[in-house]
N, C-alpha and C positions, 0 to 999 in steps of 0.2 A: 346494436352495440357489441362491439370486440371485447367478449369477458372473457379472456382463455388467461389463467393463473401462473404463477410461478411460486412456489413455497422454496423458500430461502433458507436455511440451517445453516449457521454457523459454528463451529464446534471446538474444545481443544481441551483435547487429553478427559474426552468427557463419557472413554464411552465405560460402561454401556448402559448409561444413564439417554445419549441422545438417543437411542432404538424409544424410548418412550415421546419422545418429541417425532419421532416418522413413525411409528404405531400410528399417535392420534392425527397424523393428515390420514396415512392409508386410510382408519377409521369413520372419514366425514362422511357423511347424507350425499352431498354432490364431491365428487372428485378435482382436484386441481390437475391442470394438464402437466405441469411436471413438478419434481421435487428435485431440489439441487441441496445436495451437501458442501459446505465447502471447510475442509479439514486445514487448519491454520497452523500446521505442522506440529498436529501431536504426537508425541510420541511411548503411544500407548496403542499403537498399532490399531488404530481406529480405526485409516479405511477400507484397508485387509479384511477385518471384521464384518463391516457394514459389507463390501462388494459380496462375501462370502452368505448374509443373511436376508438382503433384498435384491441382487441380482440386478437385472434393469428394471427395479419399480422406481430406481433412484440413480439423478446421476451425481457422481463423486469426483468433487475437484478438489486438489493437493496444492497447497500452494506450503511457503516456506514461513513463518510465526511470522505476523504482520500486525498482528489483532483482531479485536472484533471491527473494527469501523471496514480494516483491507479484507479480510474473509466476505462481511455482506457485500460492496461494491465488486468485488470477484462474481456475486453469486448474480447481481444485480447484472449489471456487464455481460452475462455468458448466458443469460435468462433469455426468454423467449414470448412467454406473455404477455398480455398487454396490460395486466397489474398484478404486483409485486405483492405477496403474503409473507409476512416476516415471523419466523417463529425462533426463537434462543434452543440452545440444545437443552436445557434444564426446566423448562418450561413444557405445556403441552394446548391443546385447544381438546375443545367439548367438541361431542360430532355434528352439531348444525352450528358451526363457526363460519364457515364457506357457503352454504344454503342461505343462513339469513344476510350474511355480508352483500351478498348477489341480489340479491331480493333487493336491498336497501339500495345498492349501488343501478339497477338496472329503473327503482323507481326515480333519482333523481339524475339526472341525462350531465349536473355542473357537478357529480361530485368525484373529488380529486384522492379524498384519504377519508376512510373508515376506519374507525375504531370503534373497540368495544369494553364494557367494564368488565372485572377478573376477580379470580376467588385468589389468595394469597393465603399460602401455608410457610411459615416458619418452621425450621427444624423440628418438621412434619404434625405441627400445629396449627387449623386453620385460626386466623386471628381477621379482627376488621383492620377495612384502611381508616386515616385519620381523615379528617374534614380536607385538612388540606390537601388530600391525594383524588379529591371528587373530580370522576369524569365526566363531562361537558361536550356540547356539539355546537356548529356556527361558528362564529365569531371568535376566537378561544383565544388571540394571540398574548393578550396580556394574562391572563391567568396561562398562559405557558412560561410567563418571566419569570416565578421563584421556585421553583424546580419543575422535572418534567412527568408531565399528565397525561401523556401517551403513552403506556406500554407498546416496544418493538413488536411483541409477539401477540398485538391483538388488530395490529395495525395494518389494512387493505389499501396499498398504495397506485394509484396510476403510475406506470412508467414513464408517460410523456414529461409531467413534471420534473421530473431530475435533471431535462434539462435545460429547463432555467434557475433552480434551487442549487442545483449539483446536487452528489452523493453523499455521504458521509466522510467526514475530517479526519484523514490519519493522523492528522499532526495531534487530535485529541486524545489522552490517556484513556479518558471515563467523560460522560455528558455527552458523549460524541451522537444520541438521540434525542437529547435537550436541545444540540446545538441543530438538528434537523428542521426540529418541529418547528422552533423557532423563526428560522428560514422560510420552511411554507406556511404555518401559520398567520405571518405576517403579508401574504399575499390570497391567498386560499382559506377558506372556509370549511369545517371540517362536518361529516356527518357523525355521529354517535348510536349504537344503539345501548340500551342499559340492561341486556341482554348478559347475562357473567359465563364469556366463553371461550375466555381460556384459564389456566390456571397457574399460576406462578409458583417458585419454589424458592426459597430463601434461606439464606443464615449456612450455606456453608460455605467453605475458607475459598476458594477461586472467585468469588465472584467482584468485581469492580470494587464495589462500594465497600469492599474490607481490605483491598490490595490496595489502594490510593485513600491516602490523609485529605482532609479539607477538600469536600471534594468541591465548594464553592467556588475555586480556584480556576474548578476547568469551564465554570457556569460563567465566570469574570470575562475570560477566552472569547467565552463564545458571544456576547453579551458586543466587548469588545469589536469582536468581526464584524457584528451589526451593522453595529454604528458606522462603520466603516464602508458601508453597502450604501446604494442607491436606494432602497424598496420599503423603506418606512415613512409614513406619512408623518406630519407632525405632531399629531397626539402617539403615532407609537414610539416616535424618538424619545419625548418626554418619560413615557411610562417607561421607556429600555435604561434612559439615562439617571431617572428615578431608583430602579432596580441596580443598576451599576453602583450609583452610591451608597445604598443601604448593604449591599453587598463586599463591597470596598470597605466598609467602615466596619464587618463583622470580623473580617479578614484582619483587619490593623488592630482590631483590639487583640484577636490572638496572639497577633505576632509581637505584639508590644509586650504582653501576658509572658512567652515563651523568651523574648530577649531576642529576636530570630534578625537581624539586621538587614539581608538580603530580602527577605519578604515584607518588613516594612520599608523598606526605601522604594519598594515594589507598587507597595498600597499609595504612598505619598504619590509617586509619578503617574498613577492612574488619577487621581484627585485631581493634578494639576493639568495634567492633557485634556481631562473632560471639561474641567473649571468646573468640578461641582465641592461641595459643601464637605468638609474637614470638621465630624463633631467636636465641639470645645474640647472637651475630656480628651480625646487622643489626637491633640495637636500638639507642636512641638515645642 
């Protein structure tokens, strides 16, 4: 089996916060064959810095602010491995992250995506996840419907997959790794280890989920695409189209709450495209 790696970084105006995200690849038990940076035009003289403190342990692509979905698809794209390690610049991995990932991925010959479970520190408090953020292996596609249960940065991707799933969505603000998983999920089976080995960092002011409102919005998007896709059976359209409404409906209560008129006339024409169910309470 072709296990040569590629570690992915995507970064912006992060440094030198990501030197701690390529510390812990340098750091692993087994080595990835390369590490790509890809700098989404900060301007905080990022990759000045980095060339200056790893030299060629790392290669450094500049692209012009795109986002996180264009910076991974850049790193993805210009990669070389034959599976993808995804790591956030704010984030890091434990040193036998790549050891047992390999281990797992080398024992079963059909698996496409690895992931693994993570410590999570809040504004440098480690805290538990909720019930509803429990990671899973197999089967996973519908417990990927109401938010997403893959951590990027714990996530060991085959490359070949991307291209029947594709890449990740620019056109998505935030969810743009909800709207992924979702994708291969829905075809592919996923391996898990319960192994906690990476570590996430949260609660300060850059990150998605504080710069974008409602973020159920982008989860509708994607949900949407779906359905629009050839590659769900008929119990998964059910459970997507299930999930669209209850989602649709949390959505219209906001916007009715807020007075917001373009976002409920928004929620109403999702309702009526899908022909699903309009709670009594917030009909018109």
């Amino acid at each position: 089996m072709n296990t040569s790696i590629s570690a992915i970084i995507p970064t912006y105006n992060r440094w030198p916060v990501v030197t701690r995200a390529i510390d812990s690849i340098l750091a692993q038990t087994v080595q990835v064959d390369e590490i790509i940076v890809v700098d989404d035009g900060s301007t905080d003289n990022t990759a000045n810095h980095l060339h200056h403190r790893y030299g060629e342990q790392i290669i450094i692509i500049e692209q012009k602010n795109h986002g996180v979905s264009a910076a991974r698809n850049q790193g993805i794209e210009a990669s070389t491995g034959n599976w993808i390690a995804l790591l956030d610049s704010d984030d890091e991995w434990l040193a036998e992250k790549i050891e047992l990932q390999l281990k797992a991925i080398e024992y079963n010959d059909d698996c496409v995506l690895c992931h693994t479970d993570e410590i999570w520190i809040r504004n440098g408090v480690r805290v538990n996840q909720m019930n509803k953020h429990e990671k899973s292996g197999g089967d996973i596609f519908e417990k990927c419907l109401p938010l997403c249960v893959i951590s990027p940065s714990s996530s060991m991707i085959k490359r070949e997959i991307f291209n029947s799933t594709g890449l990740f969505d620019t056109d998505l603000p935030a969810c743009e790794d909800y709207d992924l998983w979702l994708r291969i999920c829905a075809t592919y089976k996923t391996d898990y280890l319960q192994d906690r080995l990476i570590i996430k960092y949260g609660g300060h002011e850059d990150q998605l989920s504080k710069k974008h409102w409602g973020m159920d919005r982008f989860r509708i998007r994607a949900l949407q695409k779906l359905l629009a896709q050839s590659i769900l059976n008929p119990a998964q359209r059910v459970a997507t189209l299930n999930m669209l409404e209850r989602k649709t409906g949390i959505l219209l209560k906001g916007a009715l709450k807020h007075r917001n008129q373009e976002l409920t006339d928004e929620c109403y024409s999702i309702f009526n495209q899908h022909q699903l169910s309009i709670p009594e309470a917030l009909r018109c």
